[in-house]
C-alpha positions as CSV (number, residue, x, y, z in Angstrom):
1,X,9.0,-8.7,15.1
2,X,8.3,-5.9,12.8
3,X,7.1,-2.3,12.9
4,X,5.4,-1.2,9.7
5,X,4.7,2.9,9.8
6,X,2.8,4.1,7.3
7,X,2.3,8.0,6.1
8,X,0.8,9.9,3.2
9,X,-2.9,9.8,3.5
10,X,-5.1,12.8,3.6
11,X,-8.1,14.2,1.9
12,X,-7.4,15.5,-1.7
13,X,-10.1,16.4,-4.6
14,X,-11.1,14.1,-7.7
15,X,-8.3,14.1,-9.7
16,X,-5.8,14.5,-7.5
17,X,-2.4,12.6,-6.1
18,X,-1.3,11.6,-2.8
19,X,1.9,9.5,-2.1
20,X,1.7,7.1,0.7
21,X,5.1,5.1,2.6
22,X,5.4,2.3,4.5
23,X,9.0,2.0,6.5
24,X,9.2,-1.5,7.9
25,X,12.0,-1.9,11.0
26,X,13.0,-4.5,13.4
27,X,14.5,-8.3,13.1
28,X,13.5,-11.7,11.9
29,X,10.7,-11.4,9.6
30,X,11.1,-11.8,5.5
31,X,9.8,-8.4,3.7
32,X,10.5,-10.2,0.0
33,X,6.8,-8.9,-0.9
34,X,5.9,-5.5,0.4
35,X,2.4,-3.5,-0.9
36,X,-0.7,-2.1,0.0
37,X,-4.1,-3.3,0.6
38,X,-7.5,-1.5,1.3
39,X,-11.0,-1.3,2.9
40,X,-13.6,0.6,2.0
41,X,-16.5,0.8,4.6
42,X,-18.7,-2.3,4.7
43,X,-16.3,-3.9,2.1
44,X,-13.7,-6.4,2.6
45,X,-10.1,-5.8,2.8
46,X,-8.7,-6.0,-1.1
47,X,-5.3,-5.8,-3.1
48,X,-4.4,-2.9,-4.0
49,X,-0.8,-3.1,-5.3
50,X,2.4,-5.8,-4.6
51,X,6.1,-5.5,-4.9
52,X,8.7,-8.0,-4.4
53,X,12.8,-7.3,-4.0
54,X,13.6,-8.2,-7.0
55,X,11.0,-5.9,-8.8
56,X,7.9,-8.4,-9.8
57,X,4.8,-6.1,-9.1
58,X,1.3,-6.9,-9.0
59,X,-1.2,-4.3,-9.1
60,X,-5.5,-4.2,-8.6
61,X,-7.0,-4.2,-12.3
62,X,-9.1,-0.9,-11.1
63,X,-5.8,1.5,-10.1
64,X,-3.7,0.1,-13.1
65,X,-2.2,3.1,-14.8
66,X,-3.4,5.4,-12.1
67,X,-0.8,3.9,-9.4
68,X,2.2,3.2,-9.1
69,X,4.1,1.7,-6.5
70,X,7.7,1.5,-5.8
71,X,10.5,0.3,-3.1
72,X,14.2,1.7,-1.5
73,X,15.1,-1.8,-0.6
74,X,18.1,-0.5,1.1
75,X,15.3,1.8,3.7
76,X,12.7,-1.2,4.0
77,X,10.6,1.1,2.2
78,X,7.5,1.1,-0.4
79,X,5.4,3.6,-1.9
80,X,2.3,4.1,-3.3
81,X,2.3,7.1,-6.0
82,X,-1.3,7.6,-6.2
83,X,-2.6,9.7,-9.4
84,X,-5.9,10.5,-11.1
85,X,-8.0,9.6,-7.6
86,X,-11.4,9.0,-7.6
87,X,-14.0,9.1,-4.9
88,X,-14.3,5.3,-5.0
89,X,-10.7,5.1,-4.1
90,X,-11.8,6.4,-0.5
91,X,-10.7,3.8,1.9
92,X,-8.1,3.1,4.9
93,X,-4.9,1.8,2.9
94,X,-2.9,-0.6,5.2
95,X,0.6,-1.5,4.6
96,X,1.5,-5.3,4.5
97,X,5.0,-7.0,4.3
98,X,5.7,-10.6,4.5
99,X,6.8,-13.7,2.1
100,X,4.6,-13.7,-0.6
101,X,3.6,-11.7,-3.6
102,X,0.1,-13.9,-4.4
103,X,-1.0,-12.8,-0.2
104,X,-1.2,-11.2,2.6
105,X,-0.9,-14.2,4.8
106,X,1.8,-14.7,7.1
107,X,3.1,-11.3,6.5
108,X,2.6,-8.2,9.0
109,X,0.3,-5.1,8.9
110,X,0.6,-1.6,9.4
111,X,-2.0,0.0,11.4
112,X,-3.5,1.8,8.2
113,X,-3.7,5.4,7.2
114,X,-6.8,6.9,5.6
115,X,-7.5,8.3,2.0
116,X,-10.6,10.2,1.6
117,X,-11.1,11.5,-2.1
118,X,-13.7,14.4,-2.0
119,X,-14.8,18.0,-3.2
C-alpha cells in the first residue's frame, strides 16, 4: 500500500511559478516511474510530466521548457517546478507513482491538489 501526499498548488497570476511535491510512503509497491498528471474541467485526465529512478523523463509537448520536474530518490519524492504559467494550465494536478514511464496504469494516485492560473 502506498500514500502519495501532494502540496504546492495555489492560485498565482499569468506568468508566474508554483512548485508542487509528491512524497510517496509505505511498503510493497514499485515507484520506478513517478510524475504528474492533470484535468482540466470537462477534459480528461492527461500527462503532464514523467520521471523514472534512473533519470529518463517524459514531459507534455505543451509545458516543455516551462516545467521542469525532478526527484530526491532517497525521500520518495518528485517535483514539479512550474514556470511561465498560463491560464490554460488551470487544472487539478494529481500525483501518480507506479511501474511504468509510458502510463499511469497499475501505479497509485494522489488525491490531487489544484492550480488555478488567474489575474
Amino acid at each position: 500500500q502506498v500514500q502519495l501526499v501532494e502540496s504546492g498548488g495555489g492560485l498565482v497570476q499569468p506568468g508566474g511559478s508554483l512548485r508542487l511535491s509528491c512524497a510517496a510512503s509505505g511498503s510493497g509497491f514499485s515507484i520506478y516511474a513517478m510524475g504528474w498528471y492533470r484535468q482540466a474541467p470537462g477534459k480528461q485526465r492527461e500527462l503532464v510530466a514523467r520521471i523514472t529512478s534512473d533519470g529518463i523523463t517524459i514531459y507534455a509537448n505543451s509545458v516543455k521548457g516551462r516545467f521542469t520536474i525532478s526527484r530526491d530518490t532517497a525521500k520518495n519524492t518528485v517535483y514539479l517546478q512550474m514556470n511561465s504559467l498560463k491560464p490554460e494550465d488551470t487544472a487539478v494536478y494529481y500525483c501518480n507513482v507506479g511501474p511504468s514511464i509510458a502510463t499511469p496504469a497499475g501505479g497509485s494516485w494522489g488525491q490531487g491538489t489544484q492550480v488555478t492560473v488567474s489575474s
